[in-house]
N, C-alpha and C positions, 0 to 999 in steps of 0.2 A: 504494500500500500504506500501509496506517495503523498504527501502534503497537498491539499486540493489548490494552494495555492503560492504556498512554498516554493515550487516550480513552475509559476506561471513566465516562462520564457517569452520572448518579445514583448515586453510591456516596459514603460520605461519606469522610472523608481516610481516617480509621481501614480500613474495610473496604478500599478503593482499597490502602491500605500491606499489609494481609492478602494481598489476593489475588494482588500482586506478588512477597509472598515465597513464596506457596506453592511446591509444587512445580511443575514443568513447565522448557521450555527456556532457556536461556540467557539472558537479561534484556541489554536495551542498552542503556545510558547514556550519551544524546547530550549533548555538549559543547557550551555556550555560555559563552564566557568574556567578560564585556563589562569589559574592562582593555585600557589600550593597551600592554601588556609583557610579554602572557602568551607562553611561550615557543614557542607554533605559530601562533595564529590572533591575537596582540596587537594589539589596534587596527580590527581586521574588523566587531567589532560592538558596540564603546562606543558607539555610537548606539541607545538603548531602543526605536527601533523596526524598525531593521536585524536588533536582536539576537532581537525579537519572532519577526520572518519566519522567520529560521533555527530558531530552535526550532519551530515548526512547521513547518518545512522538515524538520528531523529526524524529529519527527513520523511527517508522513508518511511518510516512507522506510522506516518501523519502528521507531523508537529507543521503547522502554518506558518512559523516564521521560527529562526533561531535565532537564541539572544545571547551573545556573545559577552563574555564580564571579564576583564583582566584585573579586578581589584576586589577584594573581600569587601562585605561590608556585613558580617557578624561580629556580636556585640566581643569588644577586645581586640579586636581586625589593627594591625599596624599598617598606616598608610604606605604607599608606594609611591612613589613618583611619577611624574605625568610619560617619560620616558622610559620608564619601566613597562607602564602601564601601555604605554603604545607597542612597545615590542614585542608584548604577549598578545594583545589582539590584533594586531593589522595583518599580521600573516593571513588569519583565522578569518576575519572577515573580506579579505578581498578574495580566496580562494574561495570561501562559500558562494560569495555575492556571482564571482563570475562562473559558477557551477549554476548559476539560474536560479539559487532559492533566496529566499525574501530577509533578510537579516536586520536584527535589530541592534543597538551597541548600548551593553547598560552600562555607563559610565556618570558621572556627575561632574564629568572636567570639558567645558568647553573645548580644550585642546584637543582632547580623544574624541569627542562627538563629531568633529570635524573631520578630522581625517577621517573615521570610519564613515562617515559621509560620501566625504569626496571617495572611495574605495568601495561604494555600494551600496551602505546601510541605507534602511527604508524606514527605519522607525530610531529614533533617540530615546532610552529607558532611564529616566533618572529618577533615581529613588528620593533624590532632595529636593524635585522641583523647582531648581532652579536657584533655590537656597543658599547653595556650596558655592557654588560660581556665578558670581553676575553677569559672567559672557555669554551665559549658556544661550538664553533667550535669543538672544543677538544671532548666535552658531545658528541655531534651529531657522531662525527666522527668515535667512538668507540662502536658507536651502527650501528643498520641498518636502524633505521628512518629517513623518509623523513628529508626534511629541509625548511620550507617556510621563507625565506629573503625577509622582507618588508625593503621600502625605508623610511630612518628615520633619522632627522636631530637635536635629542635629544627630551629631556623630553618636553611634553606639559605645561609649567611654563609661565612665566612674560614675558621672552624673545622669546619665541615661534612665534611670531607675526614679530622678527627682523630677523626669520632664514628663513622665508617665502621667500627669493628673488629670482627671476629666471632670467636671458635673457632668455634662452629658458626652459620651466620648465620639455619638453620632454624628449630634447636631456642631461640636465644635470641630471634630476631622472635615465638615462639609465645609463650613466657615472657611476653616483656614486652607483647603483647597481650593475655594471659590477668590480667595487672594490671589495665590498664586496664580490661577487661571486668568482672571483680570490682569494680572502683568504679564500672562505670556500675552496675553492679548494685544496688551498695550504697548508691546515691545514686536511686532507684527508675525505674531503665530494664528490663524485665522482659528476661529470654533473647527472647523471641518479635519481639523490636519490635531488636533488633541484629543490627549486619551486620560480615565485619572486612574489613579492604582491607592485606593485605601492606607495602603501601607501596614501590610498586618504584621506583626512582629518588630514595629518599627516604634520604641519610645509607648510600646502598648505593654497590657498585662495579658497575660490569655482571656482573663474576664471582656478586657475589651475587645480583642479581636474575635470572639465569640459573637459581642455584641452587635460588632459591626457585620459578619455575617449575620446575622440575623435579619438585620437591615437593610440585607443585598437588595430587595426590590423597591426598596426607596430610594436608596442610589444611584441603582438602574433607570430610575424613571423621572433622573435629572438633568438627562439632555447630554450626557458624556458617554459615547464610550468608558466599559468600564472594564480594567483588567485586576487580576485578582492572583495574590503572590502566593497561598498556602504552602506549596508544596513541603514535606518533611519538618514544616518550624515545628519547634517544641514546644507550643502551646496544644498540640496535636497529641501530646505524649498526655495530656489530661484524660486522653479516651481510653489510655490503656498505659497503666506504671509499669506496665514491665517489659515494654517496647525500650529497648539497651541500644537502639541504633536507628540513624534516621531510614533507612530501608525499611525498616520494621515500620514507619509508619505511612509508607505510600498506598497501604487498603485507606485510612482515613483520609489521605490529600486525594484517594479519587473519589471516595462519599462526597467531600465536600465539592467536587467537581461535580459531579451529578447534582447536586442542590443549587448550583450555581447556575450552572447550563438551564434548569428547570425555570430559574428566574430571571433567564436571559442578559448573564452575561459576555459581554463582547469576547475576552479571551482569561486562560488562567494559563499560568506561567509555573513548567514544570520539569521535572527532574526523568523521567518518563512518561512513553508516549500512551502504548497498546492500551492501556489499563482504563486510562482520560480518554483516548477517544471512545471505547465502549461504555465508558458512563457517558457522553455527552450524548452517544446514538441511545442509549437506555432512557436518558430524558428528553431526548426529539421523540421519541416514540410513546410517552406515559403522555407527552403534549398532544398527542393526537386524540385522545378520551377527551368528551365532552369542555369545553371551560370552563364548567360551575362545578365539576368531581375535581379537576386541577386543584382551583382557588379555594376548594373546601367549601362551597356553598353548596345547600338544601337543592335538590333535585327538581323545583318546582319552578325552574326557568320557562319560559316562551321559547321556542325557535321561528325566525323566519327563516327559509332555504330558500336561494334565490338561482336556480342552476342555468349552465349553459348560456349566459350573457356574454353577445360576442359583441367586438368592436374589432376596427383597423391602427394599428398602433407603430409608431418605430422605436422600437427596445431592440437593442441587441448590443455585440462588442463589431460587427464588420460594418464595414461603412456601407455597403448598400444597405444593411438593414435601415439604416440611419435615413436612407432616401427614400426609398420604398415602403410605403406602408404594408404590412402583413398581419394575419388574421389574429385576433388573442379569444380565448374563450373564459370567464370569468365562474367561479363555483361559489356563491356567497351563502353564508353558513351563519346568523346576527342571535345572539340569545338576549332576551329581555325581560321583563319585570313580568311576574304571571298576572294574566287578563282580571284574576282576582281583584289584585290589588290597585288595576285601574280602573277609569271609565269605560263604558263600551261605543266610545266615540273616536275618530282617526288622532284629534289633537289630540289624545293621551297614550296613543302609540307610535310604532317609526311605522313610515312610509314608504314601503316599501320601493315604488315608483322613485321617489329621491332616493334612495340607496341605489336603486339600478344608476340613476342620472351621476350620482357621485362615481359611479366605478368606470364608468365610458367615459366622463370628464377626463380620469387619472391614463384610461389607456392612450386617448386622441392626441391628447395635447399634455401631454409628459413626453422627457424621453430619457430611459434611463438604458446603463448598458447590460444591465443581470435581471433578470425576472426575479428574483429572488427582493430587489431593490421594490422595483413596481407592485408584488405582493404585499409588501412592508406599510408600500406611503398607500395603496388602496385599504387595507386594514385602519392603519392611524385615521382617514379619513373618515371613513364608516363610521368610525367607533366615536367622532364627534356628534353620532348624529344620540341627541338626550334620550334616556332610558336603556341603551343597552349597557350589556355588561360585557359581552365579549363576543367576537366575530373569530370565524374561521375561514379563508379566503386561499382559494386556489387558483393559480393561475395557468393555460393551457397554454403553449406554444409549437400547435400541431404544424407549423409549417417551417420550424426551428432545422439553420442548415448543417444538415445533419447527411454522410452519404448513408451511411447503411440504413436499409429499409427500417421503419420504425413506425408504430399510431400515433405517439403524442408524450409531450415534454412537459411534467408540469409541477410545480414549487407549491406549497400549501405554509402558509403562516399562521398562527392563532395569537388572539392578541387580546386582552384582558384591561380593561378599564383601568387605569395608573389612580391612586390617591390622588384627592384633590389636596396641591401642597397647601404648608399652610406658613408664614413667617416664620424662622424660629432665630431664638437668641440664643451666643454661646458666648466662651471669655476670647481676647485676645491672644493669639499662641505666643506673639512677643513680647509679651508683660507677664501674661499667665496673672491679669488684675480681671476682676468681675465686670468691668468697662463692656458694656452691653453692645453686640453684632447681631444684625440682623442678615441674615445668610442671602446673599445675591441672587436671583436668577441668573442661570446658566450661559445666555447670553442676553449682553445690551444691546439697544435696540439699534444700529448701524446709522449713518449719515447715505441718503438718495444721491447719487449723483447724475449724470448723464456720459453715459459712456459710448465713442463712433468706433467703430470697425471698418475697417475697410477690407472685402473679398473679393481675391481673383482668381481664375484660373485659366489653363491655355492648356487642357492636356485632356483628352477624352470628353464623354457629356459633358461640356462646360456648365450646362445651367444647372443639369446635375447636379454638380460637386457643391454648387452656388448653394443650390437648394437645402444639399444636406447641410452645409456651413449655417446655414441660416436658422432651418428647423434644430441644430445642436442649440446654437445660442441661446435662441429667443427660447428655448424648453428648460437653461440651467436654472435653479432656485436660486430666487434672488437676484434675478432680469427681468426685466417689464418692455415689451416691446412698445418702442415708440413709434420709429419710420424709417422707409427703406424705400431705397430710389429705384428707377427703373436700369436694365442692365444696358452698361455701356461697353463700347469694344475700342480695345487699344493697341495700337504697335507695342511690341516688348523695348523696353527701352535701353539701349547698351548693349546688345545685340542682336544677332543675325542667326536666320536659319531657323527661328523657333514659331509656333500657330501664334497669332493673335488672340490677347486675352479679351476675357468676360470679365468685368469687375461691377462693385457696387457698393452702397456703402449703405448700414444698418447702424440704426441711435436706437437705445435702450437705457433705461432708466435704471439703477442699480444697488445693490449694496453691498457689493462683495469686494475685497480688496483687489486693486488692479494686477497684485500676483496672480489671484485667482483666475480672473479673464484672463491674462494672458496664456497660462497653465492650460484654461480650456480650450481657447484656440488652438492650442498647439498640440493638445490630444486630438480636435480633430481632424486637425491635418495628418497626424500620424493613423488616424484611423482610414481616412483619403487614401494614404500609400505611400505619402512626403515623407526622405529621408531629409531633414536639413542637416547640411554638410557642415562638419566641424570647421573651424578657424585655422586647423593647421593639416587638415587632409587635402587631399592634391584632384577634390571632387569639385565642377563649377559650382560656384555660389550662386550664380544666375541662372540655374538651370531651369527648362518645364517644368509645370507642378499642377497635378490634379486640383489641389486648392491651394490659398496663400490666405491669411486671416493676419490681418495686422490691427493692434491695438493704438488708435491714433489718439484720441482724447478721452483723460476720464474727469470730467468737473475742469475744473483751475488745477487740478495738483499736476505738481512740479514732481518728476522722478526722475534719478539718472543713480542708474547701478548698471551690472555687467550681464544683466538679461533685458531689464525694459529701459527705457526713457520715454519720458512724457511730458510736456508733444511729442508724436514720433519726430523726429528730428528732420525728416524727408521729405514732410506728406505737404511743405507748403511749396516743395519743386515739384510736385505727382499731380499732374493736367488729373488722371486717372482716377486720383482722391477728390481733387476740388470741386471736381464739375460732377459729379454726384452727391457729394455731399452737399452743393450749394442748393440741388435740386433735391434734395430732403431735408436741407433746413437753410431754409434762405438769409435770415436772420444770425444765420453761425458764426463765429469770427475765429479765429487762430494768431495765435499769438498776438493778440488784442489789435489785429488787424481783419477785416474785412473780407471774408472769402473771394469777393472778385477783386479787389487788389491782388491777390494773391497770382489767381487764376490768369489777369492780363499778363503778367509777368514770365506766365509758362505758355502762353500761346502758340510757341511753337510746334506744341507736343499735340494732336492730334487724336480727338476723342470723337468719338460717334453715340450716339444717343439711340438705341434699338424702339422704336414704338411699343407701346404695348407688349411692355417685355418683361411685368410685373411677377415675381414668384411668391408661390404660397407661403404666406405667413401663419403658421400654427399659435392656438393660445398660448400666451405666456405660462411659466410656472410661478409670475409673480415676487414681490419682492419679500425676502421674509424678515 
């Protein structure tokens, strides 16, 4: 058995970190620690090539991603140094990363995040949150790797035992991760690209990490991925005194694996593989029973079953799915309050008829690349509608490209009504004074900008490619479609011998950081077919390209780093950019000039205006 996604080969780090956190089951993170002091496995595979094997040993057995550690951090652990600490992983991580599997670097040293970065890594694990090193933020933020923020209350030393206090050790771990989260934020780590990790065994008692598992589905139901470290800690040794070795206690780190999986966490972080993935299949499978015998509720639900609801959708990972719409068939499964306990009138039930309308809204005009994602946000959706308690939603993808002969492809979610939060106070973690905190919400509400795009392409269906460029955009959350010009055809400019492009230019309204758009542009170009050539490969820079998606303005903001700049620096010499964008927003200016000042200036360049040359724009996904 191989990692479902561990080995997702052709996918670049960005996408590969997507499609891990999407939605679907339980995520495993195999543990390679190459230190000789790590508190289970120290000294097994300080050898970079011993510790190679086992990551791919992991691998195969399932594990989703490997997480590579060159520095102990059990309690008495002697620090190492940042060069130490690079010697023992970077071997480790760049041979995994270029074997194709998905690697993560738990370090707390911006220096090591870094290079394991630059070398592959797709997730950065730091148990301090950023705590230890004020660069970290900064390292993460400048890449496109995840971010796992563990809850951490300093080094595991002498005093470790005095930082232990809680009143409530829930509601203050939530607090004082919802800090740190707020500064990755604020330091430009986006919601979408973090993860939090509890921190069990960290400045806790087993009391409280108990507690805090217990509490896994409130956690869960805070808008973070959430990963979850039990494997072997010795608060584990509470279930049984006479467990003499942390092996002895991997039956209880995969109990609490199946308890975790059952309440839907994103991933658990472990020492072995076989044992946690058949607890997490054990609890995909008890989730198939009813959602009211799940949740522990009285057998006197309602169901409405809503079968065989088809629409036309583009989900998929290949770019023609992206163009082409293909059939989805929907299986909705909604349990609700028994007819007892209400009126025998429609206002006091769900509506069946909008339950269908909410699920053909999510398949038309969404586009995601996993059905697994589309089952998820159809679920979330439904289950806004008032009175139910839990929906079960299947999604069919009989037309799914597939060669060997096959009926039908299809993902099933269940999804269970979250607590309604409620504010809660805890203490400060940097005073440890009674100084009252009211626990944030998960994410702030963002700044609207207006973001243009410019797309071209010169290589196969040109309107094609247009189209898919288009329907990508306007479908990502957190875009609002505004306007979009008709397609214009241009000489290639700078040289010879190539088809004349289709270009055009698309405004949307936004809140997403302009790493983000530009990230998405440039996934779907890669989903197009576009190789863009490095800076120091000897491939043209100027070549054909099924699509080209340039991010030209997002608001007033000023960027210049070593992937975007903003204004695109170009686009007031590009006839190609200005005279479509002038003709979707006449009123536009650039660089606090005028788009036809601009435009007289490049007269030379040679644009053509196609009539009636308008392409489908799908619903927005909206801003969120």
């Amino acid at each position: 058995m191989t990692g479902r996604l561990a080995s997702s080969t052709g996918l670049t780090p960005a996408a590969r970190r997507r499609a891990l956190l999407a939605a679907g089951p339980t995520r495993i993170l195999g543990i390679v620690n190459v230190t000789p002091d790590s508190f289970s496995d120290g000294g097994r595979w300080l050898d970079p090539a011993s510790a190679i094997a086992q990551g791919q040993a992991l691998a195969t057995a399932g594990a989703d991603i490997i997480d590579v550690g060159g520095e102990s951090t059990r309690p008495g652990a002697t620090r190492v140094t940042a060069a130490t600490e690079l010697e023992r992983v970077l071997p480790v991580v760049t041979a995994l990363a270029q074997s194709g599997l998905a690697v993560s670097i738990d370090t707390i040293r911006a220096e090591v995040a870094g290079a394991a970065i630059a070398a592959g890594a797709v997730f950065v694990n730091d148990v301090s949150g950023g705590l230890a090193d004020p660069n970290m933020v900064a390292t993460v933020a400048a890449s496109q790797a995840g971010y796992i923020v563990g809850h951490w209350r300093g080094w595991l030393d002498d005093q470790a035992a005095d930082r232990a206090t809680y009143d409530d050790v829930v509601a203050t771990v939530q607090a004082e991760l919802a800090q740190r989260l707020e500064a990755a934020q604020a330091g430009g780590i986006p919601h979408s690209r973090l993860v939090i990790d509890p921190g069990l065994g960290f400045s806790k008692s087993a009391d409280h990490n108990w507690a805090l598992l217990r509490a896994a589905r409130q956690i869960h139901n805070w808008g973070y991925p959430v990963l979850w470290g039990a494997s072997r800690k010795r608060f584990l040794a509470t279930t049984d005194p006479t467990a003499g070795q942390t092996e002895q206690l991997d039956a209880a780190t995969a109990a609490v694996t199946a308890y975790l999986a059952g309440r839907g966490a994103w991933a658990v972080r472990t020492h072995t593989v076989t044992a946690h993935r058949q607890a997490i299949t054990v609890a995909n499978r008890l989730a198939s029973v009813p959602p009211e015998v799940v949740t522990g509720a009285t057998l006197t639900s309602d169901r409405i079953d809503l079968i065989g609801l088809t629409a036309h959708g583009r989900h998929g990972v290949f770019a023609s799915e992206k163009v082409t719409p293909q059939l989805f068939r929907v299986d909705l499964r909604a349990w609700l309050e028994p007819v007892t306990e209400r009126r025998d009138q429609l206002a006091a039930t769900v509506d069946y008829g909008q339950l269908a309308a909410v699920v053909t809204d999510q398949i038309e005009h969404q586009s995601f690349d996993l059905i697994e994602t589309l089952a998820d946000q159809i679920a979330q959706a439904t289950l806004a509608a008032d009175g139910l308690r839990a929906v079960e939603v299947t999604v069919h993808k009989p037309q799914a490209p597939i060669e060997q002969p096959f009926d039908d492809v299809a993902v099933t979610a269940h999804r269970t009504r979250p607590p309604t939060p409620s504010p809660r106070t805890t203490a400060r973690s940097t005073s440890h004074s009674a100084e009252p905190v009211t626990v944030p919400s998960p994410r702030t509400a963002a700044r609207s900008r207006r973001a243009v795009f410019s797309l071209g392409s010169n290589v196969g269906d040109r309107s094609g490619w247009l189209q898919f460029g288009v329907t990508g955009l306007v479908t990502t959350p957190g875009v609002s479609f505004q306007a979009i010009s008709s397609l214009w055809e241009t000489t290639p400019i700078g040289v010879t011998g190539q088809p004349d492009y289709l270009n055009l230019i698309l405004i949307a309204e936004t809140t997403l950081p302009a790493e983000e758009l530009l990230e998405r542009g440039l996934t779907l170009e890669s989903l197009a077919g576009r190789v863009r050539p490095s800076t120091s490969s000897h491939q043209p820079q100027h070549g054909p390209r099924p699509l080209d998606i340039d991010l030209i303005a997002v608001g007033a903001e000023t960027v210049t780093s070593d992937r975007l700049q903003l204004p695109h620096p170009r686009a007031h010499k590009r006839a190609f950019v200005l005279a479509p964008w002038l003709e979707a927003d006449p009123a536009a200016r650039l660089n606090g000039q005028p788009l036809t000042d601009w435009l007289a200036a490049s007269s030379d360049q040679v644009v053509r205006r196609l009539p009636d040359s308008h392409l489908t724009v799908p619903a927005s996904a909206g801003l969120s």
